[in-house]
TORVO-427664 format. One record per residue (C-alpha): residue in one letter; y, z, x negated. Coordinates in steps of 0.001 Angstrom, whole numbers, plus 524288, in hexadecimal, padded with zeros to 5 digits. Example, Ala and Ser with C-alpha at 12.3 -4.5 7.8 and 13.67 -1.06 7.14 Angstrom:
A7EE6C81E787CFF4;S7FBDC81BE47CA9A;
This chain:
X2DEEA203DAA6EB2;X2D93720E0CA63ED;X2E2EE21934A6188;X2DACC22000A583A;X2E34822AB3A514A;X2EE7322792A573C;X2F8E223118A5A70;X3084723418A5D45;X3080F23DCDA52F6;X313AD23798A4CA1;X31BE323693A5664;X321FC2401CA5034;X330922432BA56F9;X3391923E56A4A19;X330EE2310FA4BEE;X3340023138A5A5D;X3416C232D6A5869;X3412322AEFA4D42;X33D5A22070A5843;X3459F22191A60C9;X350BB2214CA571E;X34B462135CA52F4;X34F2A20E39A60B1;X35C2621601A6064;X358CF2208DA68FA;X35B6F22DC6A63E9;X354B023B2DA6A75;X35F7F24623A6D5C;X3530624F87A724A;X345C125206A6D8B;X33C47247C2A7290;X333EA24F2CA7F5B;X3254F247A2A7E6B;X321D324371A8AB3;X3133424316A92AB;X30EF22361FA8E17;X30221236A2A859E;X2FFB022849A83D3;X30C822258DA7C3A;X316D922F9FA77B0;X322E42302DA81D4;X32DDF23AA2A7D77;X33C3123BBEA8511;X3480323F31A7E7B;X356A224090A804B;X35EAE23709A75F5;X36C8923859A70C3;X3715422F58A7C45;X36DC723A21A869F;X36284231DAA8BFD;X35460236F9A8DE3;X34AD022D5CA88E6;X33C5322C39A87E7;X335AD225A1A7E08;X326BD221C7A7CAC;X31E6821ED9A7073;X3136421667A7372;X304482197CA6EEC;X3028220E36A65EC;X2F72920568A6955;X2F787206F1A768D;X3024E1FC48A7BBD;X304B81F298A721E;X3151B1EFFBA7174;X313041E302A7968;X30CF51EB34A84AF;X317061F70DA81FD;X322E61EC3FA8560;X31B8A1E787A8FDD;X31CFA1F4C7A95DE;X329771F717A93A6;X32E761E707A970C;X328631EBD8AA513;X32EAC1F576AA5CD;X33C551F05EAA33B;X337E41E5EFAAD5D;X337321EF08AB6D9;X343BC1F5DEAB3BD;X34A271E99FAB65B;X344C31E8CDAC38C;X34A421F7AEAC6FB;X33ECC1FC5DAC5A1;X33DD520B36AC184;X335A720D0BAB5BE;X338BD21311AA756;X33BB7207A4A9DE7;X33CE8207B9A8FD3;X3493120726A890C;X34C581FBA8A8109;X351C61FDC3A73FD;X358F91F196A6CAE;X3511E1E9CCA76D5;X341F41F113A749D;X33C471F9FAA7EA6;X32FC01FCCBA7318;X3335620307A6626;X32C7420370A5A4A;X32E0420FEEA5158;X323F1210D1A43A1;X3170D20E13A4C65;X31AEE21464A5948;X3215120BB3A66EF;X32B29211F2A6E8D;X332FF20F27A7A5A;X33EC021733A7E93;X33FDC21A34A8DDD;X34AC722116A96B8;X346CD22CA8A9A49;X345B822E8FAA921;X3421D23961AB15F;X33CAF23AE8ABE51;X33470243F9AC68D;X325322421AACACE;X323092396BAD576;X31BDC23D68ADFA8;X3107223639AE077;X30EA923BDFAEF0B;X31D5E23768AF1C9;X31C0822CCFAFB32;X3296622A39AF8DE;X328AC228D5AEAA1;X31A11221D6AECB8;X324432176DAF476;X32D8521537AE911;X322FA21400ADE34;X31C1A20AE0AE695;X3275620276AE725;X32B4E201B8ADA65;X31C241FF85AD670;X31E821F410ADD82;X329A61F02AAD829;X323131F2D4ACA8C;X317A11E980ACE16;X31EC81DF62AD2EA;X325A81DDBEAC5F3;X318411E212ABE1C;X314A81D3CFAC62A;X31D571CBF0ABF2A;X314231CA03AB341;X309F91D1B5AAC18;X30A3F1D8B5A9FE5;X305381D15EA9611;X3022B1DC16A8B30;X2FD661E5F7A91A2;X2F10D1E802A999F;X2ECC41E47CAA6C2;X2E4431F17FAACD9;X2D5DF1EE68AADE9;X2C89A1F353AAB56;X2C7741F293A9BC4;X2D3F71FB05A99B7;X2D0FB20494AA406;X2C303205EEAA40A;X2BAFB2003EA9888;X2C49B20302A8E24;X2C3BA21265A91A0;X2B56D213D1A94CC;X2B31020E6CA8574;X2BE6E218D8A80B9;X2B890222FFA8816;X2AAAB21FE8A8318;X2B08E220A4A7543;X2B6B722DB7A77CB;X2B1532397DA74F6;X2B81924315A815B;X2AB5924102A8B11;X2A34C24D08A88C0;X29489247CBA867B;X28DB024DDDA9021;X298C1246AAA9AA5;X2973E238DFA931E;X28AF9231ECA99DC;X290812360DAA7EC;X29E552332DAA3F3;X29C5822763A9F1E;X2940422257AA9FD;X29BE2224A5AB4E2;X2A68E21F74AACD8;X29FCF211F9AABB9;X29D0721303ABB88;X2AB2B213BBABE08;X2AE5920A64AB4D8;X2A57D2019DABB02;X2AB65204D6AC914;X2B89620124AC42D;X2B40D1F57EAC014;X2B0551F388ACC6A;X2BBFB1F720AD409;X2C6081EF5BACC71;X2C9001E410ACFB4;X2D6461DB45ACACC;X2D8DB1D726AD799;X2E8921D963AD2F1;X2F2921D185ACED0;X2F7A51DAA0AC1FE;X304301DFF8AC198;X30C261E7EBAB55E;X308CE1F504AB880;X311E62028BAB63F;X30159205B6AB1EB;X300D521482AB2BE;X3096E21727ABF80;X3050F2230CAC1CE;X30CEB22E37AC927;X312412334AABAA7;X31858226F1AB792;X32132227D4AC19E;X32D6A22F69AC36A;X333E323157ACF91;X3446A230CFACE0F;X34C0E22C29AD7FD;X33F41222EEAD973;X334EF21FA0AD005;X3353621D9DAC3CB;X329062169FABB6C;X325C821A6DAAE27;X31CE3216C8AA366;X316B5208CEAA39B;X30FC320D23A9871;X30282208B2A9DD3;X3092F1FD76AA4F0;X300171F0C7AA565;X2FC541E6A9AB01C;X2F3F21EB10ABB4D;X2F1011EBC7AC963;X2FE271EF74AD159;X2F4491FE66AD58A;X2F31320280AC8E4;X3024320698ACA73;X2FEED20CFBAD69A;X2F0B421353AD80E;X2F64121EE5ACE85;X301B92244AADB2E;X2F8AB2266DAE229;X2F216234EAAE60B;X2EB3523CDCAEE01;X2E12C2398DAF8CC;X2DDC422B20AFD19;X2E56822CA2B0878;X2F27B2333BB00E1;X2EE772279BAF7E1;X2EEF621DCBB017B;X2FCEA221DCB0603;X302CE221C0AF98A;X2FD912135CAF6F0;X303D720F02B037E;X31091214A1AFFC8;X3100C20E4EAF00F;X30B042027BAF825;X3144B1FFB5B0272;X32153202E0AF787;X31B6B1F81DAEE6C;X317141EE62AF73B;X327A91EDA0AF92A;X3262D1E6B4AEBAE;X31A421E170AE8B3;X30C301DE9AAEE48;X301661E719AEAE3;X2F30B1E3D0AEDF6;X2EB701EBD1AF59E;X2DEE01E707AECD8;X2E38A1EFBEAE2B6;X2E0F51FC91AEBA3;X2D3581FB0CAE636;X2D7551FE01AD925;X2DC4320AD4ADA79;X2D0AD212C3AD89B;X2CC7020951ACD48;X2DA1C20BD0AC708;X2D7C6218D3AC747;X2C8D9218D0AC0EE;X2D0EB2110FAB5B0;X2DC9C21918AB382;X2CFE922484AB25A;X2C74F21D6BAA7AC;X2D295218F9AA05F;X2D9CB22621AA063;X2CDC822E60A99EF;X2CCCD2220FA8F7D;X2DB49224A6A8BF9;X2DAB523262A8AE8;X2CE4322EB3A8237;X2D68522450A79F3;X2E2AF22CD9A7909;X2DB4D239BFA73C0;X2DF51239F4A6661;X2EDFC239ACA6A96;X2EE84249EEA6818;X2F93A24881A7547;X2EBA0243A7A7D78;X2E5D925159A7B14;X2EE8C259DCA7CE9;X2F1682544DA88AF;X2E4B725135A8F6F;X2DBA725B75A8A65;X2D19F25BE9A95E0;X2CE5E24C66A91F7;X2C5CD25461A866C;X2BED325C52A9051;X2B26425A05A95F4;X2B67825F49AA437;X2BF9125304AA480;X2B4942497AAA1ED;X2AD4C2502FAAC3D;X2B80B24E3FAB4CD;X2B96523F75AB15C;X2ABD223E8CAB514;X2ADA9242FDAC2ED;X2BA72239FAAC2BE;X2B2B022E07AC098;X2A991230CBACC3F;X2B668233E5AD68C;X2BC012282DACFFA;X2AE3222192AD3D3;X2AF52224D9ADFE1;X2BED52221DAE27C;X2BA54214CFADDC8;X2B02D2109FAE98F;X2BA5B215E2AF48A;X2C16B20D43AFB3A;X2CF0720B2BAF542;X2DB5A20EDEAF8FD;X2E0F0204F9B048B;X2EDE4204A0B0A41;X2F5072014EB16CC;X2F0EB1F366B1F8D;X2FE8A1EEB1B1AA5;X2F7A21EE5FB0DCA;
């Protein structure tokens, strides 16, 4: 979707308060803007003595179908005791509409950084992801996206042709081993998977650790194989790797089945999260936050080093993949 001169620049704080105010909320403090660069996420104190977050969404990325999609998912899982930050519902709607911007209030709730080399805390996220897929089982989402090649890989090798950040003398070599691992992707996906609702970005930053876990932002949430929600816990070596999959492993096989087919897209998972993150740093540049906060992506050093990245990724791609215990 073409965001061409788009930008928050009027998000200006009267009209955020001026939003908030049209849902009956009303900010005591200043609102503190949060790390979120695709949408706008702020937290605030209001007159009731509660801390609340709220988050505009970039327009014409999620259309309001796909937004409540989201956020009737979440609720779903809420139901089912499931810890996870869900949208408040205002006279009955969890998505606002203020002049030309969506909102959605949240609670605000803190937490520390889990430990992704916590076994203990690899145990509990494991079995909630389990719990999470079994209800993401139930039925598929029918407005948003199902991961696959186009969206991942073709989609951001035309954006990234179309860009102008690759520094000439890089382009022919860039681009060619670009299409080779595009073409060993291809190769090494397969939809051997029955598709689940996906948390979609679970990465080690989504998750808080309170008196357990606690699962935020479904932002990117869409249907998918049940590893996409795991591939990004794990660290280190293969065999520190390894260990950590056997713990996530053995907590969610309490509550549901995982198939040990989908091992061999972990290293293809993580050639796509690669080629689609430079194409949305490419499609996000004239956002003036995208700048400011990613300044090497202009340098040539870090096309250099994307280079390299392709060939380890390459290579990562024809080793054998990760495999767990007999039981599995």
């Amino acid at each position: 979707m073409t965001q061409q001169g788009f930008s928050f620049s009027d998000l200006t704080p009267d009209l955020l308060l001026d939003a908030l105010e049209s849902v009956g909320v009303r900010a005591e403090s200043g609102l503190l803007a949060l790390n979120s660069y695709e949408n706008r996420v702020y937290q605030f104190k209001a007159e009731d003595g509660e801390r609340y977050v709220v988050k505009f969404y970039r327009p014409q990325r999620w259309t309001n179908e796909q937004i409540q999609e989201e956020h009737d998912f979440t609720h779903e899982l809420v139901t089912q005791e499931i810890p996870i930050a869900a949208p408040i519902a205002f006279a009955g709607e969890t998505l606002h509409h203020y002049q030309h911007h969506r909102f959605t209030v949240f609670p605000s709730l803190g937490g520390r950084q889990f430990e992704v080399d916590n076994f203990d805390q690899l145990e509990w996220v494991g079995r909630f992801l389990g719990r999470i897929h079994r209800a993401g089982q139930s039925k598929s989402f029918i407005h948003r996206p199902t991961m696959g090649l186009d969206e991942y890989l073709h989609q951001p090798r035309k954006i990234l042709e179309n860009a102008d950040f690759i520094p000439d003398h890089l382009k022919n070599v860039f681009f060619s081993d670009l299409d080779l691992l595009i073409r060993e992707l291809s190769q090494h996906w397969h939809t051997d998977w029955q598709s689940v609702r996906l948390h979609g970005d679970c990465h080690p930053g989504n998750i808080l650790w309170r008196d357990g876990p606690l699962f935020v932002d479904l932002d990117d949430a869409r249907n998918g194989p049940a590893v996409q929600d795991l591939w990004m816990l794990l660290n280190g070596d293969r065999h520190e790797q390894m260990a950590q999959l056997d713990t996530l492993l053995e907590a969610y096989s309490e509550f549901a089945d995982f198939n040990p087919k989908e091992l061999q897209l972990i290293e293809p998972l993580r050639g796509l999260r690669m080629v689609h993150y430079m194409a949305w740093l490419a499609k996000r540049w004239q956002d003036p936050a995208f700048p400011r906060a990613f300044p090497w992506f202009a340098d040539a050093k870090y096309w250099e080093g994307q280079v390299l990245s392709f060939k380890e990724q390459l290579a990562a791609l024809n080793e054998p993949p990760l495999q767990l215990m007999p039981q599995w």
